[in-house]
C-alpha positions as CSV (number, residue, x, y, z in Angstrom):
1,X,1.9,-48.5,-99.8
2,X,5.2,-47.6,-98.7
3,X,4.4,-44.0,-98.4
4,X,1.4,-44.9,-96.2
5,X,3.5,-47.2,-93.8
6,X,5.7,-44.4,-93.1
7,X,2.6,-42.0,-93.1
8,X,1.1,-44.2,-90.5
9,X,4.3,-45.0,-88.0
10,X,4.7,-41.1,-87.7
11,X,1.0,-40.7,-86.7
12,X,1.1,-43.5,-84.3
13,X,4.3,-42.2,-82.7
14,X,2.3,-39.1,-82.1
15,X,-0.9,-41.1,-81.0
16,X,1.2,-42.8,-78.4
17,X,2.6,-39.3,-77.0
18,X,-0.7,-37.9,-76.9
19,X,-2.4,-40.7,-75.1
20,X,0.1,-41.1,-72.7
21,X,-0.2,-36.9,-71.7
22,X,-3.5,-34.7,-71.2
23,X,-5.8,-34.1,-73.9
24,X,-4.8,-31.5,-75.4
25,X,-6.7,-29.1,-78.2
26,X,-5.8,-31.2,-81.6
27,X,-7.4,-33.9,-83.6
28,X,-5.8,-37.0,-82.4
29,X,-5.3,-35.9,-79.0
30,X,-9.4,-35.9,-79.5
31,X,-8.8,-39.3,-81.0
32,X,-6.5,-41.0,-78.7
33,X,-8.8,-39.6,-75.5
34,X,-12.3,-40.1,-77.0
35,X,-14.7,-43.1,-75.8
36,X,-15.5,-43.8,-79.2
37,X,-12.0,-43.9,-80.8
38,X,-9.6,-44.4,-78.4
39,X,-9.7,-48.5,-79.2
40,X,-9.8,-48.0,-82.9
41,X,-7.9,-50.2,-85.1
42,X,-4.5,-49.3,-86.7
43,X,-6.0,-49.1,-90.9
44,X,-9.5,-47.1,-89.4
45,X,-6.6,-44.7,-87.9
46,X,-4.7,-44.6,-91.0
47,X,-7.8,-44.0,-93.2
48,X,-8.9,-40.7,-90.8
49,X,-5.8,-39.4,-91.4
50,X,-5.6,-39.6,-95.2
51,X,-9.3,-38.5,-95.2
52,X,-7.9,-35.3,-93.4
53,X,-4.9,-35.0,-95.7
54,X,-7.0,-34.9,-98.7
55,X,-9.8,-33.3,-97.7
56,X,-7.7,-30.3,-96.0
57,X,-4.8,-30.1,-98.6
58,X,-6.0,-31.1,-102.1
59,X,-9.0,-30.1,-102.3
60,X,-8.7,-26.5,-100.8
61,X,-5.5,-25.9,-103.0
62,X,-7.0,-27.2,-106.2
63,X,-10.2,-24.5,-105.4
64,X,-7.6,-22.1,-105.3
65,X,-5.6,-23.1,-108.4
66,X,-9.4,-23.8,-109.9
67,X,-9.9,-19.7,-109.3
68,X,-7.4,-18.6,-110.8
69,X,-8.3,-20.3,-114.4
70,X,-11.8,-19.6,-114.2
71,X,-11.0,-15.6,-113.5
72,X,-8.6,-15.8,-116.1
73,X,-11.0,-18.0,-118.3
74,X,-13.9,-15.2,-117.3
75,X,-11.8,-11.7,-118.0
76,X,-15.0,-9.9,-117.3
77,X,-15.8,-11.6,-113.7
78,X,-12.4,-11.3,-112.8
79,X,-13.4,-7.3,-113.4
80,X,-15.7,-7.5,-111.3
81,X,-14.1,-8.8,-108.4
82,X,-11.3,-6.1,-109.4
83,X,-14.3,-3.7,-108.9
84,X,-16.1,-5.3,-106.0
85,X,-14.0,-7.2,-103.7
86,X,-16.9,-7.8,-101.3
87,X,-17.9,-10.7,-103.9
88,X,-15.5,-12.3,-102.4
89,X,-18.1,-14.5,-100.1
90,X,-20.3,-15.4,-103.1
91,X,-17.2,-15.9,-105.1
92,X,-15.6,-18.7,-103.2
93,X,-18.4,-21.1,-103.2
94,X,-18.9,-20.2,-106.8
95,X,-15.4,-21.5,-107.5
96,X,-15.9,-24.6,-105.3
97,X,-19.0,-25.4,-108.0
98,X,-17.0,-24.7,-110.9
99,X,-13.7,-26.0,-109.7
100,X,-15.6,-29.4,-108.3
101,X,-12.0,-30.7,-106.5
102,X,-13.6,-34.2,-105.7
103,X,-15.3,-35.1,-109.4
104,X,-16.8,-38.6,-107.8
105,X,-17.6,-41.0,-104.9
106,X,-18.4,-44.6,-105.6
107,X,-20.4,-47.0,-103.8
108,X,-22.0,-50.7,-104.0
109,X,-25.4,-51.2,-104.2
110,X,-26.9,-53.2,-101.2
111,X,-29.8,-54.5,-102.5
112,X,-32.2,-54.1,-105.8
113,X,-33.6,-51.0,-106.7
114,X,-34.6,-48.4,-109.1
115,X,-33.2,-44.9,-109.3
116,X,-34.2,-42.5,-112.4
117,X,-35.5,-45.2,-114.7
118,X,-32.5,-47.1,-114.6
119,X,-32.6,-50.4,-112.5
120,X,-30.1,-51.0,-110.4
121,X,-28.9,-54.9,-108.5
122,X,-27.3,-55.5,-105.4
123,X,-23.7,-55.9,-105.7
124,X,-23.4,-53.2,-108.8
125,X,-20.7,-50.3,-108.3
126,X,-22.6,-46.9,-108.5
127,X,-20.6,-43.8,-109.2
128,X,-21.8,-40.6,-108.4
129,X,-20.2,-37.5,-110.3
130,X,-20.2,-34.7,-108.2
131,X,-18.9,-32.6,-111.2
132,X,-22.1,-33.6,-113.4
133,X,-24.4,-32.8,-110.4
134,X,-22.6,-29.3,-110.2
135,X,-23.9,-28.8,-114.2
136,X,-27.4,-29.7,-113.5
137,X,-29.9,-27.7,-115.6
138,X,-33.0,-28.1,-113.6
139,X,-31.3,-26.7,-110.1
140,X,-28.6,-24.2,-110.8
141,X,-29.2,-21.7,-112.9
142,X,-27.0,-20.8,-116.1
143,X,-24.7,-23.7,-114.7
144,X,-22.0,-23.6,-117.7
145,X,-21.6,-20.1,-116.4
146,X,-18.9,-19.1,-114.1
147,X,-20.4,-16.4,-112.3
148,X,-19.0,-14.9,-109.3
149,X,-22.1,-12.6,-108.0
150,X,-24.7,-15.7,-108.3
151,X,-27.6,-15.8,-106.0
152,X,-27.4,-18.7,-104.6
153,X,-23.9,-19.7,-104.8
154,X,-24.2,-22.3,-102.0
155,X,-26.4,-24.7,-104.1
156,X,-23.9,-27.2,-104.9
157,X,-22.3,-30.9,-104.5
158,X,-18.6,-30.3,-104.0
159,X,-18.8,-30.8,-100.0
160,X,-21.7,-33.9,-100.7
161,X,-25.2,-33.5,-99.0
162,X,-27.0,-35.2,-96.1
163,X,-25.2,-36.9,-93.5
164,X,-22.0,-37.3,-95.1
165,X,-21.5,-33.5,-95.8
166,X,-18.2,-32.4,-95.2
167,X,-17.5,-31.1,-91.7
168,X,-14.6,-28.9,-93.0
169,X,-16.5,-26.9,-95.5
170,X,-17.1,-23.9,-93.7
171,X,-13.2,-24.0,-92.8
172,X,-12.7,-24.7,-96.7
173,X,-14.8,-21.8,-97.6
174,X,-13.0,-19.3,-94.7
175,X,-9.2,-20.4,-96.3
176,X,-10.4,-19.5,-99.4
177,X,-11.9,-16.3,-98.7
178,X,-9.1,-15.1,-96.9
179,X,-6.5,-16.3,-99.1
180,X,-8.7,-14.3,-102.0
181,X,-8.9,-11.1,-99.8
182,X,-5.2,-11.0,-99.0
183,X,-4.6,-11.7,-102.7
184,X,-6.7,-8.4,-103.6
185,X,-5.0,-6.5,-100.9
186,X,-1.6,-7.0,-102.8
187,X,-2.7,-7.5,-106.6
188,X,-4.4,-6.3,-109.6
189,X,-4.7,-9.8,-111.1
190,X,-3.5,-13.2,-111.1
191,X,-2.2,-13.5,-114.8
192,X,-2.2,-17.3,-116.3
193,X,0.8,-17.2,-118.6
194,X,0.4,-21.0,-120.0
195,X,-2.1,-23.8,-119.7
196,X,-3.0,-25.5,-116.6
197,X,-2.1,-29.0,-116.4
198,X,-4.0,-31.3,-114.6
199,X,-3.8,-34.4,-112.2
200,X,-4.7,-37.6,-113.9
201,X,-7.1,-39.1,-111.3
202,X,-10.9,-40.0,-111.5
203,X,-11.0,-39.0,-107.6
204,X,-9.4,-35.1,-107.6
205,X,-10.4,-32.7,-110.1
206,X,-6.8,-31.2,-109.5
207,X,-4.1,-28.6,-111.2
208,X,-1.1,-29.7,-111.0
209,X,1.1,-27.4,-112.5
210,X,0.0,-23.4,-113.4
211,X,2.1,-20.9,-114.7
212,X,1.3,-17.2,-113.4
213,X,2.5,-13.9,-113.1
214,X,1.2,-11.6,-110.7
215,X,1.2,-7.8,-110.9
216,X,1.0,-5.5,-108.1
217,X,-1.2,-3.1,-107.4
């Protein structure tokens, strides 16, 4: 919480420059000068900025940490790519299915109802796991498969569905294709030299330490 207070008198320092100066071309510029969140209150400001703090830092890095296992886990697509960099495009979402950086969202039931045979109340906490959905049989095809030339790569849950998709994902999916083009530019592979060890969160499917070698071309 103490990490959050300071997080939030840094911002608000910067709020109060940017709203006393012309808009300029950044997000809380667009905050502090929109109709609609210029009067916003201090916690709904705090919770914007951690939404873009997770959403633009963890979960792009753990794709890209999540890439490098499942190439390494998958010697012969990791040939491929070595063979065909312009998988590239149908690679990154691929890892964003595998990888999954946000496993689940919950939410509270707000009334009685019935969803898949299973009866739901009002008031009952509902988790949806975006990493299970990711696995489903009956929509994605071979889904245990990491496969990095799939046909429909797209068809997945990482960046949620409907009206609460994520508006970075096409920025997500552009960091990680370039960051995998540069990467093939420079290297002939990636090489994990220990095991990945992972966060310890329900929330972020997450690497948080992974030892590599990389060897030039």
């Amino acid at each position: 919480m103490a990490a959050m207070m300071e997080c939030l008198n840094c911002f608000t320092q910067i709020w109060k420059e940017r709203a006393a100066g012309e808009p300029r071309d950044d997000f809380i510029s667009m905050l502090a000068h929109g109709e609609a969140t210029r009067n916003m209150s201090t916690m709904e400001y705090l919770g914007n900025l951690l939404l873009l703090i997770i959403g633009g830092n963890d979960t792009t890095r753990n794709s890209l940490s999540g890439g490098v296992v499942a190439l390494n886990e998958n010697p012969e697509q990791y040939q491929k790519l070595r063979d065909n960099p312009g998988l590239i495009p149908k690679m990154v979402p691929e890892i964003i299915r595998w990888q999954t950086p946000i496993i689940s969202m919950r939410r509270t039931a707000l009334q009685d109802t019935t969803l898949g045979g299973k009866q739901i109340r009002k008031g009952d906490k509902v988790v949806m796991w975006y990493v299970s959905g990711n696995r489903d049989e009956e929509v994605i095809e071979r889904p245990y498969e990491f496969l990095i030339d799939r046909d429909n790569p797209r068809n997945h849950l990482s960046f949620g569905f409907g009206i609460h998709r994520c508006m970075g994902n096409r920025l997500a999916e552009m960091q990680l294709r370039v960051t995998w083009e540069e990467i093939q530019k420079r290297f002939r592979m990636v090489e994990m030299v220990g095991q990945p060890e992972r966060a310890f969160s329900s929330l972020i499917r997450g690497i948080t330490h992974l030892p590599v070698q990389v060897h030039p071309l």
